[in-house]
C-alpha positions as CSV (number, residue, x, y, z in Angstrom):
1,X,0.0,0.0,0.0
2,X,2.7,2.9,1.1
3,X,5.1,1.6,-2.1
4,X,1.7,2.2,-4.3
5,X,0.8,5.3,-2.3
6,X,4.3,7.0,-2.6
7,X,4.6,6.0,-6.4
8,X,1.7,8.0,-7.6
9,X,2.2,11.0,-5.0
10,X,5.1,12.9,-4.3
11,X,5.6,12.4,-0.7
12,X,6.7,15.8,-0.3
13,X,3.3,17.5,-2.0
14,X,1.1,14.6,-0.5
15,X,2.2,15.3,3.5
16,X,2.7,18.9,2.8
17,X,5.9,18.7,4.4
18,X,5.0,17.4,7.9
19,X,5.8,13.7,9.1
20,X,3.4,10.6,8.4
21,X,2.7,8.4,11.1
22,X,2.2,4.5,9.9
23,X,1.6,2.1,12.5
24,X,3.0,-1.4,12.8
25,X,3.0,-4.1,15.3
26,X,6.3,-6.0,16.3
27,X,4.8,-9.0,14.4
28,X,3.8,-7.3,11.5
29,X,6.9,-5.2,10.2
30,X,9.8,-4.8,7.6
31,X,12.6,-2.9,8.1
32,X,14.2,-3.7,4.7
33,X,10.9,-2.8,2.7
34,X,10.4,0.2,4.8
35,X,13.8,1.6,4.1
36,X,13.2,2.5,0.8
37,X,11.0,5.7,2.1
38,X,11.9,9.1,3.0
39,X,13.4,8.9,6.8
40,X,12.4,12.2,7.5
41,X,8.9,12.1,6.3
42,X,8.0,8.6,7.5
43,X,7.4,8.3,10.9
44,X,7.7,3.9,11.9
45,X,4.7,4.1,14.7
46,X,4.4,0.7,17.0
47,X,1.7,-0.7,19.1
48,X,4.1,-3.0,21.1
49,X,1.7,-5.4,23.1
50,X,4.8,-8.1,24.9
51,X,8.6,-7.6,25.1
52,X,9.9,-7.8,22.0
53,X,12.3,-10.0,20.6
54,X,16.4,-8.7,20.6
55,X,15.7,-9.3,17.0
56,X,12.9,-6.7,16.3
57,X,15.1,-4.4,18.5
58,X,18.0,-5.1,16.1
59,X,15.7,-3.4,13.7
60,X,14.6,-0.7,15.6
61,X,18.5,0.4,16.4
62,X,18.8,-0.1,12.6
63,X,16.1,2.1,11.5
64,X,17.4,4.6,13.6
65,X,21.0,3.9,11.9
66,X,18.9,5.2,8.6
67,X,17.6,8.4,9.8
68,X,14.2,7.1,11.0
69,X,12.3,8.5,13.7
70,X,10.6,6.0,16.1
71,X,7.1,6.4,17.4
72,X,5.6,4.1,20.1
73,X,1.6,3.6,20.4
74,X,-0.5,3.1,23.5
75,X,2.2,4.2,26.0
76,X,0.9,2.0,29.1
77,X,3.9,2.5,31.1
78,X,4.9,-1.6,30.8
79,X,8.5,-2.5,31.5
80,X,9.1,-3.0,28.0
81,X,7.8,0.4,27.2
82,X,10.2,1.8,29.7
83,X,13.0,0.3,28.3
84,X,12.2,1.5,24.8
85,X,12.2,5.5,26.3
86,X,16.0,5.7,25.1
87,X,15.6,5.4,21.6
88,X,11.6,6.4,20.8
89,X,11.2,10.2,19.2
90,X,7.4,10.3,19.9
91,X,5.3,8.7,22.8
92,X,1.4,8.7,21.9
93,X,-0.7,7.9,24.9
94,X,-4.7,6.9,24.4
95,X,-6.4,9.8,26.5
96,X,-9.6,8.1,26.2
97,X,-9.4,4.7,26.8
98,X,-7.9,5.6,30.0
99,X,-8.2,8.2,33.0
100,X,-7.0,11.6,33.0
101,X,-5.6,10.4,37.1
102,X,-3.5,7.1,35.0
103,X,-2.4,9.0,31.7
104,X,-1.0,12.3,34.0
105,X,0.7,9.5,36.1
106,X,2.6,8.3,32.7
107,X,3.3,11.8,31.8
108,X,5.1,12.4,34.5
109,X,6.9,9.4,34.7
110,X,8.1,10.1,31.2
111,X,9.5,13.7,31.9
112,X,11.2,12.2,35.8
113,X,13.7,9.9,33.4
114,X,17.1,11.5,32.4
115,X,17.2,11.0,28.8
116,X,19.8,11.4,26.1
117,X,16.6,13.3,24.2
118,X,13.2,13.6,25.9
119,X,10.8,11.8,24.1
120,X,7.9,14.2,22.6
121,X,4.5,13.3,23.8
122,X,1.4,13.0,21.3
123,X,-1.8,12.7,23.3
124,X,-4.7,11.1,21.3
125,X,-8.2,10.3,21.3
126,X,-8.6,13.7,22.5
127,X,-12.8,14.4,22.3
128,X,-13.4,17.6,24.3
129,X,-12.4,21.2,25.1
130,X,-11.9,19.9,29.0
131,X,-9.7,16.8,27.6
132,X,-7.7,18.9,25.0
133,X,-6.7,21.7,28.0
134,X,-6.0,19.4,30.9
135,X,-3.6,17.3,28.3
136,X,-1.6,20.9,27.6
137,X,-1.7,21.8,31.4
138,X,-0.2,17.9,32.0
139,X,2.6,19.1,29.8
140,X,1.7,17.1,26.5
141,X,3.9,18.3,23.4
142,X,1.2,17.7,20.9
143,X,-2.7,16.5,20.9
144,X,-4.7,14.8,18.0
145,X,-8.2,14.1,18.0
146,X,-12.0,14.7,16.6
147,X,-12.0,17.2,19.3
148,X,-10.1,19.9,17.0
149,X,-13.2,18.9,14.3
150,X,-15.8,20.4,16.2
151,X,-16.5,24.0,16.5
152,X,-16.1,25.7,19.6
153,X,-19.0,28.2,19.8
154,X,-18.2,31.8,20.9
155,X,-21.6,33.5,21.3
156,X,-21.7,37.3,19.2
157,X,-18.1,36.7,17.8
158,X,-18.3,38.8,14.9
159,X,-17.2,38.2,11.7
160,X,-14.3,39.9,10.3
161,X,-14.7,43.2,7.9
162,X,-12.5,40.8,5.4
163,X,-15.1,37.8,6.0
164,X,-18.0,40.3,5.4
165,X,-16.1,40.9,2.3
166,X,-15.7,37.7,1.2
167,X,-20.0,36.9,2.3
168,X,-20.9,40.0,0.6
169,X,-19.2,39.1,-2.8
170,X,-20.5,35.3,-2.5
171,X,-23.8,36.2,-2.2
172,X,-23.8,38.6,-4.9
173,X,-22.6,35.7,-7.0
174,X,-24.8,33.1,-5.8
175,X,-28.0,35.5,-6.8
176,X,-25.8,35.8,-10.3
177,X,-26.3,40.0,-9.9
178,X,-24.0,41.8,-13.1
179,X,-20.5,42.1,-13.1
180,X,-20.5,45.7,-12.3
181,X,-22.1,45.2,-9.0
182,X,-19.5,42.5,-8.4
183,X,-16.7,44.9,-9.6
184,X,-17.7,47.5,-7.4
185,X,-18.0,45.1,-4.4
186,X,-14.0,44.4,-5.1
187,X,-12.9,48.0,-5.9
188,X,-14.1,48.6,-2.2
189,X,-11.6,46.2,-1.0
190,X,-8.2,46.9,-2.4
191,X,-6.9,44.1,-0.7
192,X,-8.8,41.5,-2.0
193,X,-9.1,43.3,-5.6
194,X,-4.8,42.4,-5.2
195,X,-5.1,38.9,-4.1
196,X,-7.6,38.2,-7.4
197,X,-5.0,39.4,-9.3
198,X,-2.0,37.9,-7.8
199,X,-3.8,34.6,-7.9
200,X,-4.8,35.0,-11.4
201,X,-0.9,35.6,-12.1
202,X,0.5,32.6,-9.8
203,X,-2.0,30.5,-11.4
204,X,-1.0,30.9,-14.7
205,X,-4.4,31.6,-16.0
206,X,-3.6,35.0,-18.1
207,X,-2.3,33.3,-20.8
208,X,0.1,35.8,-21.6
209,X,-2.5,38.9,-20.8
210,X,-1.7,41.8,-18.9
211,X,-5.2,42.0,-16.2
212,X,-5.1,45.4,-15.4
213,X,-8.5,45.6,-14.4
214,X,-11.0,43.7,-11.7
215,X,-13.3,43.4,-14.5
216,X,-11.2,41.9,-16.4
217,X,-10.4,39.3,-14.0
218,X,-13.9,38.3,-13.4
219,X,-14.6,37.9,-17.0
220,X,-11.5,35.6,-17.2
221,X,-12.1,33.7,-14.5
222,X,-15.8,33.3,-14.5
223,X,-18.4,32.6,-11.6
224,X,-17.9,29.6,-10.7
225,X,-14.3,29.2,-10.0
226,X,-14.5,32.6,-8.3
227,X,-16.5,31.2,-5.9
228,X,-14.2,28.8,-4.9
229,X,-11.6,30.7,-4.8
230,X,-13.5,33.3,-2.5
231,X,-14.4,30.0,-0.1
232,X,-10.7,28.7,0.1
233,X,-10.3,32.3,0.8
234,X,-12.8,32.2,3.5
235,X,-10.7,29.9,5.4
236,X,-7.0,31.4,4.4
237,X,-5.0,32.1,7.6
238,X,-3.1,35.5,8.3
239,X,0.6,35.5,8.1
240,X,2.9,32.8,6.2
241,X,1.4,29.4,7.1
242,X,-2.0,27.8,5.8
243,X,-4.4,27.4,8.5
244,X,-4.9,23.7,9.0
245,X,-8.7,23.7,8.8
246,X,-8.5,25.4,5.4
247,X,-6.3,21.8,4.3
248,X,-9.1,20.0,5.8
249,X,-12.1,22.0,4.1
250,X,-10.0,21.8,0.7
251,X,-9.4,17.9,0.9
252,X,-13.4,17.2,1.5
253,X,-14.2,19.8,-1.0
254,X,-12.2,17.9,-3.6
255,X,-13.1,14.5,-2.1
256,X,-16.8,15.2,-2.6
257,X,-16.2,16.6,-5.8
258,X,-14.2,13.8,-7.3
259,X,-16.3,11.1,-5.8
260,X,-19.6,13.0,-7.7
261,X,-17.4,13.2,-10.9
262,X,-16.3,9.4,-11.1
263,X,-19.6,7.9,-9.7
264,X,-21.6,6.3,-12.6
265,X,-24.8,7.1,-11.0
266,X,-24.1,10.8,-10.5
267,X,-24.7,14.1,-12.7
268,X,-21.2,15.3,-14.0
269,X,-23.0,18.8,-15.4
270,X,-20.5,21.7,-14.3
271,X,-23.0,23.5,-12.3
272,X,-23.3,20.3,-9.9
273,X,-19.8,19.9,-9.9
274,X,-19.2,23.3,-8.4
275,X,-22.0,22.7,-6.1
276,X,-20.6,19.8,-4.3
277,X,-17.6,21.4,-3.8
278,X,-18.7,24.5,-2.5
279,X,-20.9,22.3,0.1
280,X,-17.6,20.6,1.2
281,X,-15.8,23.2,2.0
282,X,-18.6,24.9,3.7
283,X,-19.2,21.9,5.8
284,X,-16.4,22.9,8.5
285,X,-16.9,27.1,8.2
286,X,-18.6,26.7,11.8
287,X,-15.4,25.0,13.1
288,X,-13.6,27.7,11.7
289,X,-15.6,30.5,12.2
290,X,-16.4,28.9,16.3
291,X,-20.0,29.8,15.5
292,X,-23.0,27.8,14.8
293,X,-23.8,26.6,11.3
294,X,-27.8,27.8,11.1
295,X,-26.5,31.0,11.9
296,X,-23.3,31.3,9.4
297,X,-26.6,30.3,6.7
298,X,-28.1,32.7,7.6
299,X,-26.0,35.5,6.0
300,X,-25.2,33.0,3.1
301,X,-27.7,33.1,0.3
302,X,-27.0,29.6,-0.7
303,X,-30.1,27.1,-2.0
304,X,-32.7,25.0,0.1
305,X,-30.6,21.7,-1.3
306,X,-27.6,23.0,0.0
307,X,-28.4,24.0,3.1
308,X,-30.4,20.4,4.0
309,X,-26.8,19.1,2.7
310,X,-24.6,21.1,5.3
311,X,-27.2,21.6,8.3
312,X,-29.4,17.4,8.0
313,X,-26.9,15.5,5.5
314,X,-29.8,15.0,3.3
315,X,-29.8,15.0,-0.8
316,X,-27.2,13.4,-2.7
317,X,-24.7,16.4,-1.4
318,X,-25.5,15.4,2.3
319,X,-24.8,11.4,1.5
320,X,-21.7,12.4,-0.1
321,X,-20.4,14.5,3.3
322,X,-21.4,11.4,4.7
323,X,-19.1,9.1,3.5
324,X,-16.7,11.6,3.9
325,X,-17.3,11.6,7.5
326,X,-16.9,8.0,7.5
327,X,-13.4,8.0,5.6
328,X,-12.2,10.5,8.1
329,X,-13.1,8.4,11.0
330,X,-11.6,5.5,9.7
331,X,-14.9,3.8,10.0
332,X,-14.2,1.3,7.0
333,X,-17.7,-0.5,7.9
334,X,-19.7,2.4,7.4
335,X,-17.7,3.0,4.1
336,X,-17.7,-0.4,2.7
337,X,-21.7,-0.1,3.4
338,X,-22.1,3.5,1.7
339,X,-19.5,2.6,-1.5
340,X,-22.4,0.6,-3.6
341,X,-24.7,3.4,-4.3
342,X,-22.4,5.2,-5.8
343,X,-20.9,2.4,-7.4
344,X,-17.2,2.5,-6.4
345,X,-15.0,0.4,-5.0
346,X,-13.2,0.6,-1.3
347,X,-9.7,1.1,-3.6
348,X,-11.3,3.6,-5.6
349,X,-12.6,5.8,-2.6
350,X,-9.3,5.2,-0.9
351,X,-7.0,6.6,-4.4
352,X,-9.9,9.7,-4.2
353,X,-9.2,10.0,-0.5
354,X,-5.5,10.6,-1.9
355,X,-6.0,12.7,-4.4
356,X,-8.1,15.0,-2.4
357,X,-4.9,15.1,0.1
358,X,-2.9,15.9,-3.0
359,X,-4.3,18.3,-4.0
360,X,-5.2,20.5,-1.2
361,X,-1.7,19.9,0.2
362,X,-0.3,22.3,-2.7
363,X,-2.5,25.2,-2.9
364,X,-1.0,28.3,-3.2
């Protein structure tokens, strides 16, 4: 699967740069095969139930020989896990299968031995607000779970003048008003009449043209691909680095799309298409925006079908976000259930999966 993976998608553009995690058992592992990946992108990650063998040590110590960093799963404070401290980069510990009392026991533990390197600690499973501070204020490195999914709703947060911006111009485009009322929109908003333009530049799209004018650009780009762009926008972070939720927003956007585009039993018309789309990446804007989703509606002028999709999962849209969900949780059940109406197979949902990752990995 990783050989397959890693020879259609460039590591580098598929993990965005950061490390990939791939569990193993001591039973179930190959140090020879695994060699032949990128050290510092591949992170070895093992769920180590007995003592292992000096043999499977052997190729732990030789892994590390290679430039590999070593993960260890389920930290459980067992001898064996004690004894791997000296050479493990990362320690994951299960906040939820076990007591905040026992896992701040094993945290401390960790930190009392004197190490070459302290080990950094990954705390997973993490489900709530409560879970996800008393983890940092344990002295976790790092947290993972569905927690960081969920929107945490801030009662009259505003919206930004940018994200009025942004709703503004959508819904002028969603009710399909002229092109001068959407030029005028932009030429209030110097800043986002520059990003248009640098991102019609960057993107290659001016075919040799000198834009020198918003209208211009709209007639060039056209409706539909504006409005993604002003969504991805929606989601951009400030400064230098690309918020995280944006790359999550972006990946089901293009997951739902694709899967609409390569079902047999789905339209493929370009108006549907964008549709979809649209309706994935609006399906986290309450997680990013921390307020709730009716509301965010609201001041979107989008259809009835869309909004059933995003608020009840109903409609082809809302069975699509669905499955989505289902891939995301690793619920392979619930996906191998869901794959025959739309005709696909597990493979093909998983090399969409990828794809999606590709491809919101390298936005600009």
């Amino acid at each position: 699967m990783l050989i397959k993976t890693f020879s259609v998608f460039n590591p580098e553009n598929l993990l965005g740069g950061k490390p990939a995690f791939i569990n193993f058992t001591n039973s179930q592992f190959d140090e020879k095969s695994l060699a032949l990946f990128p050290a510092r992108q591949v992170i070895p990650e093992f769920t180590i139930a007995e003592a292992p063998s000096k043999e499977f040590l052997g190729q732990l110590l030789q892994l590390q020989k290679l430039g590999f960093r070593l993960a260890l799963d389920r930290f459980e404070a067992k001898p064996w896990h004690i004894a791997l401290l000296k050479i493990i980069d990362f320690i994951k510990i299960d906040c939820f299968s076990n007591t905040p009392e026992q896992w701040e026991k094993w945290v401390k533990l960790i930190r009392s031995y004197k190490l070459p390197q302290q080990p950094a600690i990954i705390a997973t499973r993490v489900e709530t607000i409560e879970l996800a501070r008393r983890c940092f204020e344990a002295g976790v490195d790092y947290s993972q779970g569905f927690y960081y999914m969920q929107p945490e709703i801030i009662k009259g947060k505003p919206l930004t003048s940018n994200q009025h911006t942004i709703f503004n111009l959508l819904n002028l485009l969603l009710e399909e008003n002229p092109v001068s009322d959407i030029e005028e929109a932009f030429r209030r908003d110097p800043g986002l009449s520059y990003q248009l333009l640098r991102y019609l530049n960057s993107a290659g799209m001016t075919r040799g043209k000198v834009i020198d004018s918003i209208r211009q650009a709209l007639i060039l780009l056209g409706r539909e691909p504006l409005q993604r762009w002003l969504t991805l926008l929606l989601f951009a972070s400030r400064g230098s680095h690309k918020s995280p939720i944006l790359i999550m927003a972006a990946t089901r956007a293009k997951f739902a799309e694709l899967l609409r585009e390569k079902s047999p039993r789905t339209s493929k018309e370009a108006a549907v298409l964008n549709r979809t789309f649209l309706i994935g990446m609006l399906s986290l804007l309450d997680v990013y925006l921390q307020q709730p989703m009716p509301e965010i509606l609201n001041d979107l002028k989008i259809s009835e079908e869309m909004r059933k999709a995003l608020l009840y999962k109903e409609g082809e849209d809302g069975a699509l976000l669905l499955l989505i969900d289902a891939v995301e949780h690793g619920d392979i059940d619930t996906v191998k259930q869901m794959a025959p109406k739309w005709d696909l197979g597990l493979a093909d949902i998983t090399a969409i999966s990828l794809e999606s990752m590709n491809w919101a990995a390298n936005l600009k």
